[in-house]
N, C-alpha and C positions, 0 to 999 in steps of 0.2 A: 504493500500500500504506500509505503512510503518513496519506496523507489519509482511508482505510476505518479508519486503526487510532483518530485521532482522531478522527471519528465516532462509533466505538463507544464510546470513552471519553467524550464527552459527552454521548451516550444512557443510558449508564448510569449513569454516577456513580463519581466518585474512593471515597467512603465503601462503595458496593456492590462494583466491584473489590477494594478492600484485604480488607474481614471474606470475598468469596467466596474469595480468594487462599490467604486465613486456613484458612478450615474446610478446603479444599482439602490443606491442610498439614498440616494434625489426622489427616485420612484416613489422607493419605501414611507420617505417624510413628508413625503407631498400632501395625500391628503391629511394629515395634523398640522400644517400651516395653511390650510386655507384653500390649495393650490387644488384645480380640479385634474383628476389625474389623467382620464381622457382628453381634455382637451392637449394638453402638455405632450400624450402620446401621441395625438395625432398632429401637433405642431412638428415633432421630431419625426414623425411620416414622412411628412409633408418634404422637410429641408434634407432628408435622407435622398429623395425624389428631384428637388431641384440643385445638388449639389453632385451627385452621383458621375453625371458623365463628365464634368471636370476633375475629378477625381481619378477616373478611369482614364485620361487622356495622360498621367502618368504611366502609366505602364511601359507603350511603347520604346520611349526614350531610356527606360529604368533597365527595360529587357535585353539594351542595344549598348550599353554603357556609357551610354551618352549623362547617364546621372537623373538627378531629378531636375523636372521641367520650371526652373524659375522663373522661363520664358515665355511661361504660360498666355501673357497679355499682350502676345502677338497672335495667338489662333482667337484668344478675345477680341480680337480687334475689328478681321474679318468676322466674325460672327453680329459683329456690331454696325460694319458694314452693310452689310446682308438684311439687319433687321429694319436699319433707317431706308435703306432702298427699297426693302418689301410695303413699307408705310410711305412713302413718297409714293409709290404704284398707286396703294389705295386699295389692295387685295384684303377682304377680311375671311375669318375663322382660317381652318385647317387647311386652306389652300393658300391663305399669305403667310403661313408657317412653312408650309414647304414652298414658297418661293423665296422668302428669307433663306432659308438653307440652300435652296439649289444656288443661290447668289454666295454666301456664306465658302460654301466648301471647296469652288473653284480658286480663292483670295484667299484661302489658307494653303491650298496646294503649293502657290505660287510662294506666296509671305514662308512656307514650310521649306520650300524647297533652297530661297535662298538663306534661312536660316541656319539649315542641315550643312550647306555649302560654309559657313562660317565657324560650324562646332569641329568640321573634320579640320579647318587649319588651326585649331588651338585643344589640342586632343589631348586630357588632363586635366584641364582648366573649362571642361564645360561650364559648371554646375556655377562658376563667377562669373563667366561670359553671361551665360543663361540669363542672370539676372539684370546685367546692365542691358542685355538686347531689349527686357522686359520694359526696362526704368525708361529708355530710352523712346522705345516704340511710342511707350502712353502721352511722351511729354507731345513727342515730334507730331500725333494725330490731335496735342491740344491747339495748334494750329488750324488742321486741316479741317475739323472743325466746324470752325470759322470760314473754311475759303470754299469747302465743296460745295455744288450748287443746287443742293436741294431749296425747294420752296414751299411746300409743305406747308400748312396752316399753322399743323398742331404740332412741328415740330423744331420752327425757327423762329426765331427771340422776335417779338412784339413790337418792341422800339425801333428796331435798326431794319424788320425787313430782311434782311439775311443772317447766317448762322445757327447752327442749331445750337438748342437749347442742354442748359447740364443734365437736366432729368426728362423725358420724353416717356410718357404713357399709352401702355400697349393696348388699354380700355377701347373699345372698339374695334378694333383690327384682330390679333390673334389673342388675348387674353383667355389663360388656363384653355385652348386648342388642346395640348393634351391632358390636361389633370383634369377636366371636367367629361373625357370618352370614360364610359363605364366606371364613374367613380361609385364610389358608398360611401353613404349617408346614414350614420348610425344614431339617432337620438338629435340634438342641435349644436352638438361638441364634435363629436367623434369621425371622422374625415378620411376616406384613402383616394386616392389620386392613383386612380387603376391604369388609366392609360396612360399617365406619366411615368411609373415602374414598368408596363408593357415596354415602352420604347427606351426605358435604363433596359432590361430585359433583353432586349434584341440588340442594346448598342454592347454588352458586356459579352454575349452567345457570338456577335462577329468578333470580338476582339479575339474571344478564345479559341474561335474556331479558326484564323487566321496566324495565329502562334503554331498552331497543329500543320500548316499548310509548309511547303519545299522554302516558301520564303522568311513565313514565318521563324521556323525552326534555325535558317541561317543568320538570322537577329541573333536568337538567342545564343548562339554560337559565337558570332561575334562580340555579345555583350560578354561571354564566360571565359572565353580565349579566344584574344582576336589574332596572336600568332599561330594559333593551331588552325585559325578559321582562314587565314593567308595561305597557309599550305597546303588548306585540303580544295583552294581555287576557287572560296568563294571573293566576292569584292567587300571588302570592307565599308571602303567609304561608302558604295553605293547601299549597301544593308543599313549603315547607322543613317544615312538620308533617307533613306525609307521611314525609318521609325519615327525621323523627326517630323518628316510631313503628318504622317499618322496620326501624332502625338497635335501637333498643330489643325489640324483637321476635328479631332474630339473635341476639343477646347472651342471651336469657333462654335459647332453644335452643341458643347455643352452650355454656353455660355447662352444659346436661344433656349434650350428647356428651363434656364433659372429666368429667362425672362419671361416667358410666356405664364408663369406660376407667381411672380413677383410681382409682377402686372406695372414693371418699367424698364427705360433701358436708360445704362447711366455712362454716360462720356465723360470725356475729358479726362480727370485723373480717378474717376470711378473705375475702371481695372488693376490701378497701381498694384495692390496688394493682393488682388485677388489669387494671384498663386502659393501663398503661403499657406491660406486652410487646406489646398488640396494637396501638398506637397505633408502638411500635418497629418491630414485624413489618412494619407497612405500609408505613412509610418507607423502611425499607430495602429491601423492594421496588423505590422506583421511583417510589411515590407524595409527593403536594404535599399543602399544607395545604387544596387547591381542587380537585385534581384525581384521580385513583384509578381502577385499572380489577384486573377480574380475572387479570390478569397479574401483577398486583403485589403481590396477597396470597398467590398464588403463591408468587414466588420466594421475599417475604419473610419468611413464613414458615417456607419448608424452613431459608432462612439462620440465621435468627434461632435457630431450634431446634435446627439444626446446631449450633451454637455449644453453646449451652447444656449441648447431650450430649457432644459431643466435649469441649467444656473440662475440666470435673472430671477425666474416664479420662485425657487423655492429659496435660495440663499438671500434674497432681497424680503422674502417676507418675513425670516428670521433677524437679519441686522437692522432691516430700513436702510440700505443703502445700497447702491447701484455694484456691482463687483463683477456684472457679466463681462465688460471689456478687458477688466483687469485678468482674471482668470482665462480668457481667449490666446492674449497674448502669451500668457504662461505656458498652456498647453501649445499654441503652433509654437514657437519659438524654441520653448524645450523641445518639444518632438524633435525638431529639426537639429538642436544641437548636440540632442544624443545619437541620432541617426549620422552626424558629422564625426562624433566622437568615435563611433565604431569603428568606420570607417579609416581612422586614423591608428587604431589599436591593430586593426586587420592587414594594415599594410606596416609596421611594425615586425 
């Protein structure tokens, strides 16, 4: 017994134990603070649902050793592309969702491709690169902005006549497109968002079923040994440019399911950070800076999102004060710097 209990503890992880113990806790205390415990689950549904395929657009990149994606707010970018052009058309419900996307995923091909093209010349040093391409990209589109020539009613600033605006709502056009197909409706709290986990569902089933595939498989080769993968005559660079478009591609579509369920889309320096909770989520799954599978963005997501919803309702009705942002950044920021620290023991 002893020896299965330590087992499971090194399978999982001391940092996965504690925050699962943790949210576990939140559960528990919820209804004796006040806190209604359905509604709180089906909040953590809900964010499980519009967080998921940013989440999973980790993987590719993880699989290929390219690192984690802190480059993330380049495939957000396209996907933000994608969404103002699909509302400039004027297409509503489930068909200006998938016109957003089919605009969306050609702009991340391209934004993927010559990203991939800039990770293979500083081969080492992604996971810094990563970040500044990310900082980089959000500042240079606070620009563009301003200068592209949408005209749009409802979604360029009032005063001036052009530019779009920092918050742009998705109310009338594709709003909940998929969390309102075949959801349920349990009581006036309780909420699942069926065809937004349907289409997390079918994005997680291609990821895994593409890892399984001649090309997939030489990813992950090249992410496990990329001298072994050179001599047995695959291409390197062109497997780790694969993953990064991949990777850039989930990210422009993940970033339209958080919008269609948020019910806004946010420019300008609204992506900055956005890669840090998903690069969190992963880790705390389970996932390594080299290694990642669909279990892990699984877990790490519900966890990570658990948290997020449980903290505010049940630790603010205990102190009276605000601690949700404090504790966010605790958990991304740790996740990430124990997942760096490994990393550095491993190569040791």
């Amino acid at each position: 017994m002893k020896e299965k209990l330590q087992s499971f503890i090194e399978n999982a992880g001391w940092p996965r134990i504690i925050i699962g113990l943790f949210l576990l806790s939140l559960f528990i205390a919820a209804p004796f603070v006040g806190v209604r415990l359905d509604a709180s689950l089906s909040d953590t549904l809900v964010r499980v649902g519009m967080n998921g395929v940013l989440v999973l657009a980790m993987v590719p990149m993880v699989q290929s050793g390219c690192g984690l994606n802190f480059g993330l707010p380049l495939g957000i970018i396209a996907g933000l592309l994608g969404a103002v052009t699909s509302i400039q058309i004027g297409i509503t419900g489930g068909i200006g969702f998938l016109i957003a996307m089919a605009i969306a995923v050609p702009l991340a091909v391209v934004f993927g491709w010559m990203y991939g093209q800039l990770l293979n010349r500083v081969k080492g040093d992604e996971m810094m690169i990563a970040t500044y391409v990310g900082f980089s990209s959000v500042a240079l589109m606070c620009m563009a902005w301003l200068l592209l020539p949408y005209t749009s009613p409802t979604m360029i600033w009032g005063y001036g006549g052009s530019g779009l605006r920092t918050t742009i709502s998705v109310e009338g056009f594709w709003l909940n497109a998929l969390s309102k197909y075949l959801h349920i409706q349990i009581g006036q709290f309780f909420y699942i968002p069926v065809g937004m986990y349907l289409f997390f569902g079918l994005m997680v089933f291609l990821v895994w079923g593409f890892f399984r595939t001649k090309t997939g498989t030489a990813i992950t080769a090249v992410g496990s040994n990329p001298e072994f993968a050179r001599a047995s005559g695959i291409d390197v660079d062109k497997m780790r440019t694969i993953s990064v478009v991949l990777s850039t591609v989930l990210g422009a579509i993940g970033i339209l399911v958080y919008e269609q369920s948020f019910g806004f889309i946010q420019l300008y320096m609204g992506p900055f950070y956005m890669a840090f909770p998903a690069v969190a989520a992963i880790l705390l799954g389970g996932a390594s800076v080299n290694k990642a599978s669909m279990m892990n963005v699984l877990v790490g997501t519900f966890l990570f999102q658990g948290i997020l919803t449980m903290t505010p309702s049940v630790i603010n009705s205990v102190m009276q004060t605000d601690m949700s942002e404090v504790i966010r950044i605790i958990v991304s920021n740790g996740m990430i710097l124990y997942a760096l620290t490994r990393k550095v023991m491993v190569k040791r």
